[in-house]
N, CA, C and O atoms as CSV, one atom per row, in Angstrom:
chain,resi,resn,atom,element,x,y,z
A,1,UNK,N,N,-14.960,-1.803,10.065
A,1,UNK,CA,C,-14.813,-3.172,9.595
A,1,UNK,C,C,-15.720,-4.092,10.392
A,1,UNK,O,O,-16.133,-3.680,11.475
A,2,UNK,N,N,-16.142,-5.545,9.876
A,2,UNK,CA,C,-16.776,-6.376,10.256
A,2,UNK,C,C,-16.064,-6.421,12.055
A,2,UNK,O,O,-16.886,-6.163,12.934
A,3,UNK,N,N,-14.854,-6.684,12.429
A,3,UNK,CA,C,-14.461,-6.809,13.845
A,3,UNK,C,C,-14.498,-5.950,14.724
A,3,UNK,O,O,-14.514,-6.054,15.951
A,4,UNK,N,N,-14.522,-4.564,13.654
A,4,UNK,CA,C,-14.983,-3.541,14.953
A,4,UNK,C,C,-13.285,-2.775,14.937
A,4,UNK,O,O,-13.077,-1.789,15.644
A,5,UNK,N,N,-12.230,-3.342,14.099
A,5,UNK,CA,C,-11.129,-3.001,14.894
A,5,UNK,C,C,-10.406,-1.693,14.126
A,5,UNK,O,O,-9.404,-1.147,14.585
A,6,UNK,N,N,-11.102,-1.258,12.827
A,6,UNK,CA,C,-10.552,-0.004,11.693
A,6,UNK,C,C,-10.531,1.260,12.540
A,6,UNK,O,O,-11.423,1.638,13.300
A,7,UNK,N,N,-9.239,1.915,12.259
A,7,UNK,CA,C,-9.146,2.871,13.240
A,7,UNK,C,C,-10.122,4.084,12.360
A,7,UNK,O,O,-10.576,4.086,11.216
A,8,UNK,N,N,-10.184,5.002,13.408
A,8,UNK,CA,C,-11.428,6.646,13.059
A,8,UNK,C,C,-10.374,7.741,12.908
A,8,UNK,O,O,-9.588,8.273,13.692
A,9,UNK,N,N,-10.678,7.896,11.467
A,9,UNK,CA,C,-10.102,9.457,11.509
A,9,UNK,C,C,-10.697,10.658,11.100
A,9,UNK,O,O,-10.187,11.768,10.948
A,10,UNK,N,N,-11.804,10.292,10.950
A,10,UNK,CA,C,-12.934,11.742,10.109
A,10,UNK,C,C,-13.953,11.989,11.553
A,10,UNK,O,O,-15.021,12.579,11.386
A,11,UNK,N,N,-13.560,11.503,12.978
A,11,UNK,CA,C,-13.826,12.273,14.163
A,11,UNK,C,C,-13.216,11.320,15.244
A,11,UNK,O,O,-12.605,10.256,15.140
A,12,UNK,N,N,-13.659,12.197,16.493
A,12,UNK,CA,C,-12.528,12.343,17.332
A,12,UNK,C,C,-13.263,10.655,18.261
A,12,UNK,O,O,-14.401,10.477,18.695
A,13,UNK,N,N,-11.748,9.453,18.276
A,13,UNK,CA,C,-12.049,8.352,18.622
A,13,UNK,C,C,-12.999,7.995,20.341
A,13,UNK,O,O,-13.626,7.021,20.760
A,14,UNK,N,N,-12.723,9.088,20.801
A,14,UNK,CA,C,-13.206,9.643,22.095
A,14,UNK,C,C,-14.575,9.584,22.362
A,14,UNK,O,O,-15.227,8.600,22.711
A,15,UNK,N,N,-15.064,11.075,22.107
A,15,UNK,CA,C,-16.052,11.821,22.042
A,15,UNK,C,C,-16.935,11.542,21.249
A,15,UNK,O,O,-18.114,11.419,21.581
A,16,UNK,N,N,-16.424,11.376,19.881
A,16,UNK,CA,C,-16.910,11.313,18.636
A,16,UNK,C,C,-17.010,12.606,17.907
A,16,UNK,O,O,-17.165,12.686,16.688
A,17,UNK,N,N,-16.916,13.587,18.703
A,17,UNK,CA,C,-17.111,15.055,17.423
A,17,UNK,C,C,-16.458,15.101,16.435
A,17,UNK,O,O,-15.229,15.161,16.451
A,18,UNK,N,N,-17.356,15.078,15.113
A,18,UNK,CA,C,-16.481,15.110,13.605
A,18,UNK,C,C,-15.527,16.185,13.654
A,18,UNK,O,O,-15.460,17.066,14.512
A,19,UNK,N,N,-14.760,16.012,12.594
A,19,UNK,CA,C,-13.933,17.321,12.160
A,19,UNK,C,C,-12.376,16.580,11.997
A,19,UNK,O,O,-11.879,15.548,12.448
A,20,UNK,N,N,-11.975,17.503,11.251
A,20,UNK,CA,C,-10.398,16.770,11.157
A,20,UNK,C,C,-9.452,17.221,12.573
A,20,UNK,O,O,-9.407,18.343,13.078
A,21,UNK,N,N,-8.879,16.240,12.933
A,21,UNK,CA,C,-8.325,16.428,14.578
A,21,UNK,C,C,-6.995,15.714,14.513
A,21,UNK,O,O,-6.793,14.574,14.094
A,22,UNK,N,N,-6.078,16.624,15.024
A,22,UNK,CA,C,-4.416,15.876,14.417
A,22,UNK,C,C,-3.455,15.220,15.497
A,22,UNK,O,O,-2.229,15.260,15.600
A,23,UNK,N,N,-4.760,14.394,16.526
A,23,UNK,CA,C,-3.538,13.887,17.448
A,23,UNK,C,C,-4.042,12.771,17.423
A,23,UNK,O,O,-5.254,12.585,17.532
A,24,UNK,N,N,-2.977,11.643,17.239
A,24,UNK,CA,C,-3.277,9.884,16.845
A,24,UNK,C,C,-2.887,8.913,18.371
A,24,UNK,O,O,-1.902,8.733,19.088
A,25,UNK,N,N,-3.959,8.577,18.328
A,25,UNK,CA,C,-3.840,7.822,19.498
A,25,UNK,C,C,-3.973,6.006,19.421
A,25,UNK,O,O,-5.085,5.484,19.335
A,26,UNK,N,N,-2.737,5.201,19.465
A,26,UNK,CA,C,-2.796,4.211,18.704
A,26,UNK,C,C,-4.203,3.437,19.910
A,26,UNK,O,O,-5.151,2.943,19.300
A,27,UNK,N,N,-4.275,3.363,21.678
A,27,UNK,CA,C,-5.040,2.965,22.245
A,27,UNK,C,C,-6.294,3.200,21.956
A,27,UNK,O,O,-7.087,2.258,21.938
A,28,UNK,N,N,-6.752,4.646,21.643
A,28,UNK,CA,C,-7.532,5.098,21.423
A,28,UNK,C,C,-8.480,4.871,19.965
A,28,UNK,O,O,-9.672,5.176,19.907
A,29,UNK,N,N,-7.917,4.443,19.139
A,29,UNK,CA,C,-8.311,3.896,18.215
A,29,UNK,C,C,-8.418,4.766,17.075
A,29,UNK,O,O,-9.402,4.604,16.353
A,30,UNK,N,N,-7.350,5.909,16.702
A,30,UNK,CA,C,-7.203,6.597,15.671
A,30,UNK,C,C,-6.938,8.081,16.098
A,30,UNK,O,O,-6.037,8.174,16.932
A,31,UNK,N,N,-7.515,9.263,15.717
A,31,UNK,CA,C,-7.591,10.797,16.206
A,31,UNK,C,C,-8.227,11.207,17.141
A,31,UNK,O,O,-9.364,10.735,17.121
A,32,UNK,N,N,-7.966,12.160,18.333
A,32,UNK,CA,C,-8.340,12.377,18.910
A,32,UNK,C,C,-8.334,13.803,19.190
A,32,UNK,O,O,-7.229,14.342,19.136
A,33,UNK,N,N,-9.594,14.709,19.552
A,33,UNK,CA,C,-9.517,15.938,19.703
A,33,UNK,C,C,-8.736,16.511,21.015
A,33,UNK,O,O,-8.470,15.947,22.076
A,34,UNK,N,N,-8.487,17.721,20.601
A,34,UNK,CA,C,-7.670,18.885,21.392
A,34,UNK,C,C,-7.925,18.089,23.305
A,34,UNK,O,O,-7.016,17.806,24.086
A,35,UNK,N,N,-9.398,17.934,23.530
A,35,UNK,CA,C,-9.825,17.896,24.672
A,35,UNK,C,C,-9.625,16.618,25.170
A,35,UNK,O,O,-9.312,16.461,26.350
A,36,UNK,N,N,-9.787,15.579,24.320
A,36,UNK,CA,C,-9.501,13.951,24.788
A,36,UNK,C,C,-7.971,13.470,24.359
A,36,UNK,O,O,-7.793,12.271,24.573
A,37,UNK,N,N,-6.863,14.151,23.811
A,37,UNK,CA,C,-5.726,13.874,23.885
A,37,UNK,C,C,-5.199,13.711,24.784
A,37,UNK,O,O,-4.822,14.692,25.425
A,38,UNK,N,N,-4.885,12.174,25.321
A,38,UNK,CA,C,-3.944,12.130,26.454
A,38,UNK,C,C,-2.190,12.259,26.166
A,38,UNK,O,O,-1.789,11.959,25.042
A,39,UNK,N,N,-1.226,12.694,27.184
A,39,UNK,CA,C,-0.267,12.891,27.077
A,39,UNK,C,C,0.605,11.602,25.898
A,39,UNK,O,O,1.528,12.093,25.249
A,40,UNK,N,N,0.426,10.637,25.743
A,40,UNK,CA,C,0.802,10.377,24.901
A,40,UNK,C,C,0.811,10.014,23.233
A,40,UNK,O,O,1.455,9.320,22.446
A,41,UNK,N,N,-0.180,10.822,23.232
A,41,UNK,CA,C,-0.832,11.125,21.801
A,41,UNK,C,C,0.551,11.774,21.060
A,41,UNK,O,O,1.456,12.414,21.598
A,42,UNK,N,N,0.399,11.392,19.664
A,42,UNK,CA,C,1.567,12.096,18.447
A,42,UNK,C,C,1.085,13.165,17.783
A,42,UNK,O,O,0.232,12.612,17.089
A,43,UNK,N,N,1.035,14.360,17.498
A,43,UNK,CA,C,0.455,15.393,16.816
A,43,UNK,C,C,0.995,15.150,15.062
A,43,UNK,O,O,2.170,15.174,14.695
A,44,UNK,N,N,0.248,15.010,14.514
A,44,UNK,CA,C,0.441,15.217,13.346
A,44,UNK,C,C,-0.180,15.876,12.143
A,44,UNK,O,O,-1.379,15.897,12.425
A,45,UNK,N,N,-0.026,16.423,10.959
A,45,UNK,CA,C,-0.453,17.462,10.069
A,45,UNK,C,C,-1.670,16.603,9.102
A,45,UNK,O,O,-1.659,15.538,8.485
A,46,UNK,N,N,-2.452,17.426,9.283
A,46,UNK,CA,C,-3.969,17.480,8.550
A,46,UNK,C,C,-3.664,16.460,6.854
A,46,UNK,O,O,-4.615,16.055,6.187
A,47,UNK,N,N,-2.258,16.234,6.469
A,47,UNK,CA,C,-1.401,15.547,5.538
A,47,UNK,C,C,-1.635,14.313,5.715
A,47,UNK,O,O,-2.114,13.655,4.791
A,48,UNK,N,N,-1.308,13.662,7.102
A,48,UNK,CA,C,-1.021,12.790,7.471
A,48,UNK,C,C,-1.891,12.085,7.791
A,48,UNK,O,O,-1.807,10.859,7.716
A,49,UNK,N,N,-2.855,12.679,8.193
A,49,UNK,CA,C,-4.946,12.385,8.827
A,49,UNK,C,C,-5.282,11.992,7.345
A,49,UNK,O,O,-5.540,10.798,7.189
A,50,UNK,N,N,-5.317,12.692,6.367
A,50,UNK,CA,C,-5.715,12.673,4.896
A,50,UNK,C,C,-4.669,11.179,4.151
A,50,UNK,O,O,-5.049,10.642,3.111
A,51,UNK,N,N,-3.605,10.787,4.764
A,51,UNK,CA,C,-2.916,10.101,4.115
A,51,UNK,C,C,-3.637,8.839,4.568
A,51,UNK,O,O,-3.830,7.914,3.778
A,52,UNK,N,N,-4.070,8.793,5.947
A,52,UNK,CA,C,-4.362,7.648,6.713
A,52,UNK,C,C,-5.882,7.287,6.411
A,52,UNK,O,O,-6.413,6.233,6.759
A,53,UNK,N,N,-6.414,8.167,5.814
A,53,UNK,CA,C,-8.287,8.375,5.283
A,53,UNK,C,C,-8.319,7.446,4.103
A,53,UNK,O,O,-9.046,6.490,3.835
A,54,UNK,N,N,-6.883,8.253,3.212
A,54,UNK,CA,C,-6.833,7.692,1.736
A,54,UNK,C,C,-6.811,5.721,2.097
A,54,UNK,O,O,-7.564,4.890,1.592
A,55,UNK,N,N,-5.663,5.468,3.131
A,55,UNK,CA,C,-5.278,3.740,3.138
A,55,UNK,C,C,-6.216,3.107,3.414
A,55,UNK,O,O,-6.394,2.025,2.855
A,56,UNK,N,N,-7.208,3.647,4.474
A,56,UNK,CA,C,-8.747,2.788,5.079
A,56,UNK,C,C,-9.601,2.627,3.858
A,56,UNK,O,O,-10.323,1.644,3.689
A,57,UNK,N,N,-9.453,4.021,2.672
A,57,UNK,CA,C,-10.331,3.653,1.897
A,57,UNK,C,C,-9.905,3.202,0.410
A,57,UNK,O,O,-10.490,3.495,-0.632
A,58,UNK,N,N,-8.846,2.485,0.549
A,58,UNK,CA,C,-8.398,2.052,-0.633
A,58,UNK,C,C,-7.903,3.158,-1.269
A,58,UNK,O,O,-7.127,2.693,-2.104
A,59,UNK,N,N,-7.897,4.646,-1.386
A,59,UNK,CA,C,-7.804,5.491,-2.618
A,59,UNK,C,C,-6.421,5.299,-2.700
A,59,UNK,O,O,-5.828,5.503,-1.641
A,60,UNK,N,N,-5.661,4.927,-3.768
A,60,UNK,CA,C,-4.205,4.936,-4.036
A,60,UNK,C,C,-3.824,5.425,-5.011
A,60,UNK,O,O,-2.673,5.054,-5.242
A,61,UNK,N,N,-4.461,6.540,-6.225
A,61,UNK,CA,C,-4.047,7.712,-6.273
A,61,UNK,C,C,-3.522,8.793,-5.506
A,61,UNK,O,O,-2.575,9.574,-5.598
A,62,UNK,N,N,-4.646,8.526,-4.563
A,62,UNK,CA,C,-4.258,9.644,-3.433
A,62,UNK,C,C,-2.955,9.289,-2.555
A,62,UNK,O,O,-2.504,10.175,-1.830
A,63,UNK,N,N,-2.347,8.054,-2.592
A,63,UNK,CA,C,-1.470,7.689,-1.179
A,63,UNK,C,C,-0.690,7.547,-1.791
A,63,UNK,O,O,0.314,7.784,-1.120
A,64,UNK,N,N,-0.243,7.100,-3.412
A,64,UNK,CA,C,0.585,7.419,-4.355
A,64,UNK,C,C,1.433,8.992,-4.595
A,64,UNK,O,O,2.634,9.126,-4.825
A,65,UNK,N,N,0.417,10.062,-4.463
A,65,UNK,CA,C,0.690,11.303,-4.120
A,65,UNK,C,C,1.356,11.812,-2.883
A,65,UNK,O,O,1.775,12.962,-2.755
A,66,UNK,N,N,1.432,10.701,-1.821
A,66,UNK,CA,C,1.135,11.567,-0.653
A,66,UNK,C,C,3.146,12.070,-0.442
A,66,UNK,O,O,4.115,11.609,-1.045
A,67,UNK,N,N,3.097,12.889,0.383
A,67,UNK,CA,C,4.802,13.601,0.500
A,67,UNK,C,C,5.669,11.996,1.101
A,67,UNK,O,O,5.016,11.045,1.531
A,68,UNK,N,N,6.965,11.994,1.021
A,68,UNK,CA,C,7.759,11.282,2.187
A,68,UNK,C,C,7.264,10.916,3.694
A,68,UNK,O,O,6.878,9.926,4.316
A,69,UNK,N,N,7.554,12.591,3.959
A,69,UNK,CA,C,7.685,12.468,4.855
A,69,UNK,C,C,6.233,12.360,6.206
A,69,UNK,O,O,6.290,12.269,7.432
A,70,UNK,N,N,4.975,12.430,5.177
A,70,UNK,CA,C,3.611,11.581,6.039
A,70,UNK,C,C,3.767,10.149,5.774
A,70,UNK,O,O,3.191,9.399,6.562
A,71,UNK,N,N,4.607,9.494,4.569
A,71,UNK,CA,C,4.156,8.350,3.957
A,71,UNK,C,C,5.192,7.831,5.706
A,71,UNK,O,O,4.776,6.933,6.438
A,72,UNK,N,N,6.091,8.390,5.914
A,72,UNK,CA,C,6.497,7.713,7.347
A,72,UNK,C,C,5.792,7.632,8.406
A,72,UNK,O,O,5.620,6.574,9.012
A,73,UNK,N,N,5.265,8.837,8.774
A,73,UNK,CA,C,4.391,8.865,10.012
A,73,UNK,C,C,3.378,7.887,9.651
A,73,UNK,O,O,3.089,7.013,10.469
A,74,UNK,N,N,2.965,7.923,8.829
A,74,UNK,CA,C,1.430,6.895,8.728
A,74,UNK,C,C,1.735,5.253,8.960
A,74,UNK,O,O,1.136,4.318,9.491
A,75,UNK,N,N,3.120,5.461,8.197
A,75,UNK,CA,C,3.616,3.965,7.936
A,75,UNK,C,C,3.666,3.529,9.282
A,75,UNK,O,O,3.006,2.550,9.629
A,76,UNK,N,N,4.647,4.389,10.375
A,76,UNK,CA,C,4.792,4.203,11.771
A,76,UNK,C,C,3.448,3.738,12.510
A,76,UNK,O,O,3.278,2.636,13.033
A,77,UNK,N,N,2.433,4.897,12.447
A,77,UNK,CA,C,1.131,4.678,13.214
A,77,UNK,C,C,0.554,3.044,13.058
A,77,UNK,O,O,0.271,2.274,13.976
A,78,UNK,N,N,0.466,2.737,11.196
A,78,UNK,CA,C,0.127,2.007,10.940
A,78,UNK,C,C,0.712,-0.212,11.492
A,78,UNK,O,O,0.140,-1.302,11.476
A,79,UNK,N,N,2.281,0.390,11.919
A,79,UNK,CA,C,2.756,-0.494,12.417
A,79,UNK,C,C,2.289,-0.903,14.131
A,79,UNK,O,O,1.819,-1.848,14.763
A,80,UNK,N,N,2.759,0.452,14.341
A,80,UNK,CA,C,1.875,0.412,15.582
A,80,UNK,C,C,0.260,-0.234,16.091
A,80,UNK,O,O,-0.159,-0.859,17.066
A,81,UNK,N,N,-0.154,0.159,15.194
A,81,UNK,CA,C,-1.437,0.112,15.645
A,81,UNK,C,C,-1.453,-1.456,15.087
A,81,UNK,O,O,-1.696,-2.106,16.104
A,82,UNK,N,N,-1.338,-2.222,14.175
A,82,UNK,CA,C,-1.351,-3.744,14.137
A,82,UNK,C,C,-0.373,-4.008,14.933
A,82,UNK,O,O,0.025,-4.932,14.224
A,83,UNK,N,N,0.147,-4.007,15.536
A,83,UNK,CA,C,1.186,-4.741,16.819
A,83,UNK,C,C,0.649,-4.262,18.125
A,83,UNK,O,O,1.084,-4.897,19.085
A,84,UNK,N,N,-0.226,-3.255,18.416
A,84,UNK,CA,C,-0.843,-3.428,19.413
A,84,UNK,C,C,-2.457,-3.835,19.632
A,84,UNK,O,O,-2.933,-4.019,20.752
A,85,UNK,N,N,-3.314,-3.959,18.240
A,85,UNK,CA,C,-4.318,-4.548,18.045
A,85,UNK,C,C,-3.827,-6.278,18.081
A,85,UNK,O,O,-4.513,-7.047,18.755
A,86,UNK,N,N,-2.497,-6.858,17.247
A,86,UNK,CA,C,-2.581,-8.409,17.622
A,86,UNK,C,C,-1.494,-8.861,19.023
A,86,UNK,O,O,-1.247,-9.990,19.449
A,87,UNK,N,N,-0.959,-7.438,19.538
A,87,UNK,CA,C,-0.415,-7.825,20.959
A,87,UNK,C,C,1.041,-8.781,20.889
A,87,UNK,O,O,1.588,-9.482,21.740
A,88,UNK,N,N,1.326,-8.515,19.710
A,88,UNK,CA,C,2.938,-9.238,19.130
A,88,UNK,C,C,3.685,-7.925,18.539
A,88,UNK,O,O,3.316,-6.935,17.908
A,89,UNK,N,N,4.687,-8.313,18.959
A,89,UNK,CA,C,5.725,-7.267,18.081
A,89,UNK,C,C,6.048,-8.326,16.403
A,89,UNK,O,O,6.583,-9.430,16.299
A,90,UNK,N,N,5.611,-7.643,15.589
A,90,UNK,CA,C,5.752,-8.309,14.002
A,90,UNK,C,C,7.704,-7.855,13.953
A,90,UNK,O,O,8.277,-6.771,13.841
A,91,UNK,N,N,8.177,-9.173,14.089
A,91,UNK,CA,C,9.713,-8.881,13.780
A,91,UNK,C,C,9.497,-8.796,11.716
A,91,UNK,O,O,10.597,-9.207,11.346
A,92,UNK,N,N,8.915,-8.577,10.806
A,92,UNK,CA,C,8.810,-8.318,9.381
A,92,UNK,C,C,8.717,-6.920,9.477
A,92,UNK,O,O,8.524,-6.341,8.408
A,93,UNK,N,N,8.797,-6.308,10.381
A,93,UNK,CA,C,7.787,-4.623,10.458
A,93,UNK,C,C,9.680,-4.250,10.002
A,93,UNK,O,O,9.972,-3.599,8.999
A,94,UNK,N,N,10.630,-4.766,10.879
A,94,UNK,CA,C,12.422,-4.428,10.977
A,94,UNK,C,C,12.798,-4.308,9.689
A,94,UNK,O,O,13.517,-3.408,9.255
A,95,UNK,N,N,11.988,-5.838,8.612
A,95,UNK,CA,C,12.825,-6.161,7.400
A,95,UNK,C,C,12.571,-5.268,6.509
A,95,UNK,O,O,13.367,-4.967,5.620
A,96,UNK,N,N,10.910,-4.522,6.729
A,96,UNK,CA,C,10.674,-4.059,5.716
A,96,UNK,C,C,11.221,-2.496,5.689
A,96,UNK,O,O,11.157,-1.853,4.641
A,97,UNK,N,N,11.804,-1.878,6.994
A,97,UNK,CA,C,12.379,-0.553,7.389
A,97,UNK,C,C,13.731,-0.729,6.633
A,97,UNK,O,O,14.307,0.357,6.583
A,98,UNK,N,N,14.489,-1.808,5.980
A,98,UNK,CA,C,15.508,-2.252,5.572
A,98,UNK,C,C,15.357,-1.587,3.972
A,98,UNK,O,O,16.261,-0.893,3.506
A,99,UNK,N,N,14.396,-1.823,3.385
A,99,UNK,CA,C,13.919,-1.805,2.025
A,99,UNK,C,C,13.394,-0.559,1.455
A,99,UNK,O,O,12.984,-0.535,0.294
C-alpha cells in the first residue's frame, strides 16, 4: 500500500524468501519463515495464508469459500494487526465478536 503498512504473505516478512510460510507475525508484518520465527509467532495452515492473500487482494469468491474455522484465525490476525498498527485497542472489534 501507498503507507507502506499491508502486511506480506507470498514471502517471508523477515528475510524476504518467497514461498508460502505458515507462521504470522503481527510485529513482523505478516509470515514468517521456519528460521525468522520468533517465539511468539502463531502457526497456521497454508488455508489460512491463502485466506489472508485472498482479503489483501480483494478476491471474495475466494474468502466467500474459505472454511470457519480460517475465516477465525484470519479474522483474529486481522484484528490484531490494525490495533497494533493504530496502537488503540478498537473496543467495535468486542461488538462485532457478538454478531
Amino acid at each position: 500500500t501507498v503507507a507502506g503498512w499491508a502486511p506480506r504473505f507470498s514471502e517471508c516478512s523477515r528475510c524476504g524468501i518467497d514461498g508460502t510460510h505458515n507462521w504470522l507475525s503481527v510485529p513482523m508484518g505478516g509470515v514468517v519463515c521456519n528460521d525468522c520465527a520468533p517465539p511468539q509467532t502463531t502457526y497456521v495452515t497454508d488455508g489460512v495464508v491463502t485466506l489472508l492473500e485472498a482479503l489483501l487482494a480483494g478476491d471474495w469468491p475466494k474468502v466467500d469459500q474459505a472454511q470457519s474455522g480460517h475465516t477465525r484465525q484470519a479474522t483474529s490476525f486481522v484484528a490484531e494487526y490494525l490495533q497494533y498498527h493504530l496502537e488503540k485497542n478498537l473496543q467495535s472489534l468486542s461488538v462485532m465478536d457478538q454478531g
